[in-house]
N, C-alpha and C positions, 0 to 999 in steps of 0.2 A: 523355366523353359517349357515344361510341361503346361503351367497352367494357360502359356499360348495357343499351345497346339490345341488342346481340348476348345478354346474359346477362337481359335480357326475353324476348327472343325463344327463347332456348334454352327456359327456365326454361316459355314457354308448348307449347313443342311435347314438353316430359315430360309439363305435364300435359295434352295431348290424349293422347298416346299410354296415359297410364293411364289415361285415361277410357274411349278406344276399344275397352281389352281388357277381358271382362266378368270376375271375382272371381270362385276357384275355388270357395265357397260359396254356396250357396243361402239365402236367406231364413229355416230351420228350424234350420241350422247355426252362426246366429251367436246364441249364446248368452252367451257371455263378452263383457266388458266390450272386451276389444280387439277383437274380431272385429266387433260394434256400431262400434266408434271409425273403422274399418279400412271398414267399409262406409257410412257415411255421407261419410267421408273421399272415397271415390270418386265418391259421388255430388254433391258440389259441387265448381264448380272454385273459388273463393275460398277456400277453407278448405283444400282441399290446395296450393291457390298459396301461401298463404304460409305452410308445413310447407317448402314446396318450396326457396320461393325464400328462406326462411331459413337451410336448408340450404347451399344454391348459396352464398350471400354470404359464409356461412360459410367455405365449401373454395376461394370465390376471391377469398376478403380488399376485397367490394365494399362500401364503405361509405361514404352519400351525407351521414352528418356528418362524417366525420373528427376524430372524438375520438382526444386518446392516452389510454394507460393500457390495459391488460390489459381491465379488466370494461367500461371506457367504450366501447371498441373492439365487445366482443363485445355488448352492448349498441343499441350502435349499425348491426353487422350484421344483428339482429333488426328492427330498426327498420326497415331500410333491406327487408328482407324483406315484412315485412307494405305498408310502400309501395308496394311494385313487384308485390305481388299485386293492391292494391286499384284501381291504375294498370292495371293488363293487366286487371284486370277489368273496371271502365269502360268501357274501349276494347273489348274483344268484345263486352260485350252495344252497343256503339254500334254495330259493323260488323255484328252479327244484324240490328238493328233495320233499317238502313240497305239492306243486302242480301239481305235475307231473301225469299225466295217464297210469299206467300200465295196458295194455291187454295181454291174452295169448291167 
């Protein structure tokens, strides 16, 4: 359970840091379909969380079914991906909501 939390935790502070650097393109430059894909990508954290943390589970074999078999596996790393984005996402927008400062 432990090696979760640390590979949440990582997995959230990639994506603060890619969020916090802004994309060497401008608005008039993203013409192409990737460059589109690339800049909305940035601009949500759920959707680059679990590009991210599919990745991640991928390169450190974390996987919260434990299927065998080659595709069940990899499978199950995706899976285990988009959970742990939809999970860290809940939890942040709960800790904005929570600690956030409104002024008028």
């Amino acid at each position: 359970m432990l090696e979760w939390f640390v590979y949440a935790a990582m997995g959230k502070l990639l994506i603060y840091l890619w969020q916090l650097f802004p994309l060497p393109m401008s608005v008039n430059e993203q013409k192409t379909y990737i460059a589109q894909f690339i800049y909305k990508l940035h601009q949500c954290d759920l959707c680059s969380g679990v590009w991210l943390y599919c990745a991640l589970a991928l390169i450190f074999g974390i996987n919260i079914i434990q299927a065998d078999g080659f595709i069940a596996r990899i499978a199950g790393e995706l899976i285990t991906g988009a959970i742990t984005s939809f999970a860290v996402h809940i939890f942040s927008i709960g800790w904005r909501s929570k600690y956030e400062v409104i002024t008028f």
